[in-house]
N, C-alpha and C positions, 0 to 999 in steps of 0.2 A: 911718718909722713913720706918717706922714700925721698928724701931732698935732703940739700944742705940747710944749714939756718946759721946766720950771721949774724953779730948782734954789738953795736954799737954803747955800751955804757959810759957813764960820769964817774962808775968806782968801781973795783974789782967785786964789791957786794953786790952792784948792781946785775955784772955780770951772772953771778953764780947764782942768783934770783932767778933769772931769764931761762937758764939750762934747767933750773929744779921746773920751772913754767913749761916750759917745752916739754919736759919727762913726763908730767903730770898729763898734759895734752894729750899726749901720745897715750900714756898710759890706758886713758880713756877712748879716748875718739879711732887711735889707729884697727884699718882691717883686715891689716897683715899682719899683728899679735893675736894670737892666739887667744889668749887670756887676756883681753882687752875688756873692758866694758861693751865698746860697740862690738866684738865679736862674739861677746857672749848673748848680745839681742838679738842680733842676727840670726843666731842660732837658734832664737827661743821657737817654739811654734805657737805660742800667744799671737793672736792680731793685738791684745792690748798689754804692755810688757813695763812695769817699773822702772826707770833710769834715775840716776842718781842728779841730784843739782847741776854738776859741768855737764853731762850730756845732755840736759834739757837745754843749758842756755846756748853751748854751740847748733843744737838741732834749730831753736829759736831764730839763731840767725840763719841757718840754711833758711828755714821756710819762708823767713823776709827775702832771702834773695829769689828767690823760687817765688815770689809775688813782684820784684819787679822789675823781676826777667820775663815775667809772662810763661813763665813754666818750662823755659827753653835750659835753664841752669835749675838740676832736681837733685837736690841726695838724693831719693829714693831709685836710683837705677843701679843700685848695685848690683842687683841679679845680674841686668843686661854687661853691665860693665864685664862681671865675672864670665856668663858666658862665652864674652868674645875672650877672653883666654888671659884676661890682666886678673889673675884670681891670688898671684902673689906678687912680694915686690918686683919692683920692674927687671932689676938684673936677672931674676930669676923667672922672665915669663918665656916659656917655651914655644909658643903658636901652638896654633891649629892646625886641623888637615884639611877645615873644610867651614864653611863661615856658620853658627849656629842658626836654627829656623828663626824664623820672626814670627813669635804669638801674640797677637796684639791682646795687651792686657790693661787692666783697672789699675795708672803706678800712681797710689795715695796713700799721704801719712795725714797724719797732723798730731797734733799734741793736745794733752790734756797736763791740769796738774799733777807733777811727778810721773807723766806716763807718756809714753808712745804707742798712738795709736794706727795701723795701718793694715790697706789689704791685704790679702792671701797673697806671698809670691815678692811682696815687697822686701827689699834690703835697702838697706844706710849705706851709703858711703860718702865721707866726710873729707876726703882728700882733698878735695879743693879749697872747698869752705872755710875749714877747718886751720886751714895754715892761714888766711888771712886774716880771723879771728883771731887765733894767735897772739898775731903780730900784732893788730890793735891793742888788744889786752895788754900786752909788753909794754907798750909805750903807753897809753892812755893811762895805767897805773905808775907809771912813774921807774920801772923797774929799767927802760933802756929808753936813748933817745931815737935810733934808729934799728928797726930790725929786719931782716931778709928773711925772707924763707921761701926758696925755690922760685924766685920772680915775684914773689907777694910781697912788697915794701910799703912800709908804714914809716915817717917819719914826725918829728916833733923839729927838726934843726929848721933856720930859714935858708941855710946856701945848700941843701944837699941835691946833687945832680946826681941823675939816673944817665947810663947808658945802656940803649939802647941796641941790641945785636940781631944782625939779621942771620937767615938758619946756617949759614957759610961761615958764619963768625966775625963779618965783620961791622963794621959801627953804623946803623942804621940814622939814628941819630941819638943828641944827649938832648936830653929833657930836664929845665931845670924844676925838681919840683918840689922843693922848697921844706912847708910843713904842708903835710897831706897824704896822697896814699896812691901807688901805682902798682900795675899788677899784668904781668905778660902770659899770654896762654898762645900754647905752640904747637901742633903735630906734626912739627919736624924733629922733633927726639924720641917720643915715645913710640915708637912703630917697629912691630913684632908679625912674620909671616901667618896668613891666614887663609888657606891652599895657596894657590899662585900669586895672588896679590898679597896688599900690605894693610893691616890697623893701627889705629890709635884709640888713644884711650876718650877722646871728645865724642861723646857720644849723643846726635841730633834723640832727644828724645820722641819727634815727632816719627820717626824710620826706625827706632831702636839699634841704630848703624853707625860707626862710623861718621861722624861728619864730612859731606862729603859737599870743599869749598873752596876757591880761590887763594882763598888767604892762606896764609901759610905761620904768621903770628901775629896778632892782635895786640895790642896793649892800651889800657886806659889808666886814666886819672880819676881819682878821686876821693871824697874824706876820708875813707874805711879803705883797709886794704879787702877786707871781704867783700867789700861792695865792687872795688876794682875789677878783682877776679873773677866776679861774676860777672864783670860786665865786658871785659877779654873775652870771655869763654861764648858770650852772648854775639857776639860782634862777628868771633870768627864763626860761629854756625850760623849766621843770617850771611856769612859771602859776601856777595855783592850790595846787599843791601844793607851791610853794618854798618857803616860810619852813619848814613842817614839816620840810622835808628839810635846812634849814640849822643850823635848833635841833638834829637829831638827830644831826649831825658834831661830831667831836670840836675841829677843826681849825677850826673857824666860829666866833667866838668871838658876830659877832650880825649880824644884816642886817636891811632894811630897804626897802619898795617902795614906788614910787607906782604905782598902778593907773590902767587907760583914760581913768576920770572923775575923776583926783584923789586917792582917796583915797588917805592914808599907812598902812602899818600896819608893824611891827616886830617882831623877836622882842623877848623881855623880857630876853637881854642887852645891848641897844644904852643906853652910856650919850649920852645927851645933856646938852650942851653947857645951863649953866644961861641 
């Protein structure tokens, strides 16, 4: 997952449950092993390809988020991701020389049982998703109470506070958010040269591009941490017209942004933290 993961338990078994969880995760879903599951799909040149039970149920929740996100948050852009130059983990992404063409293409998956089904052209990539699911699964099964994973928190406790950091480091605000699920999406960390300018890894599926937006990181609330994340990631590529769009879901319960220059602004459900 190219992140850290923290993980809150009630017993050291719980603990060691959580790591064997993650590894399993990983083993499966990441696009940076080699011998992964999802990179052995990727790979395949089938449009219709066998996946094993865990990558059908994490693809599962991708395509739920990818319905209601309105298609703004996709696994299927791994091509494009890879093009602009995030093709390994991040320590090790070297840039471009020059930004890749934009070929407007067909980017569709969908699933059948036991199978992934998708265009010509199509890849998976599960890095987002994939850690918030995670983290659900961690704590919904009883394995940790609270678990991180790269801004994707999911918890079960009722006092647990988030803070909130803006891209300088310092405390944007704390969020008290209790049992439930928050989730931060940023491109103010992952940006790697691509000729003269700069990328990130958010990528507007509408442009094939870069996101190209005001905000600078996004965070939301809500009962899944993969619903979170998606709905971060949603927030900060609608710009100026995120928070509108996150107050008007049902399923948002509140979010919250730092902009270019700083400023903070929030829906009016976000409670914070006294």
């Amino acid at each position: 997952m190219g992140t850290r993961v923290e993980a809150w338990t009630a017993d050291e078994a719980g603990f060691e449950a959580t790591v064997e969880w993650f590894d399993e995760v990983e083993g499966v879903c990441s696009r940076f092993r080699p011998r992964s599951e999802l990179s052995r799909v990727n790979g395949d040149s089938r449009l219709r390809v066998p996946v094993s039970p865990l990558l059908h149920e994490a693809l599962a929740h991708a395509r739920e988020m990818r319905s209601l996100t309105g298609g703004l948050v996709d696994a299927g852009l791994g091509a494009e991701v890879i093009a602009w130059g995030y093709d390994r983990t991040f320590d090790e992404v070297a840039g471009l020389s020059e930004p890749p063409p934009f070929v407007p293409r067909e980017i569709g998956w969908e699933l059948e049982p036991g199978h992934l089904v998708r265009e010509p052209g199509t890849m998976i990539d599960l890095g987002g998703v994939g850690k918030g699911w995670a983290c659900d699964v961690a704590v919904e099964s009883g394995l940790a109470v609270v678990v991180s994973a790269g801004g994707d928190i999911r918890s079960a406790h009722p006092e647990t506070v988030v803070p909130i950091l803006d891209p300088w480091g310092d405390h944007a605000a704390e969020v008290a958010l209790g049992r439930g699920a928050l989730a931060t999406s940023s491109t103010a960390n992952r940006r790697w040269k691509v000729g003269d300018a700069e990328a990130h890894h958010l990528l507007d599926p509408r442009t094939g591009r870069p996101a190209d937006s005001p905000i600078l990181t996004a965070t939301v609330v809500a009962s899944t941490a993969a619903a979170a994340e998606a709905g971060a990631k949603t927030v900060l590529i609608l710009g100026a017209a995120g928070l509108a769009w996150a107050d008007a879901q049902d399923w948002v319960r509140a979010a919250l942004v730092v902009w270019h220059d700083g400023s903070v602004f929030a829906t009016s459900g976000m409670e914070l933290a006294a």
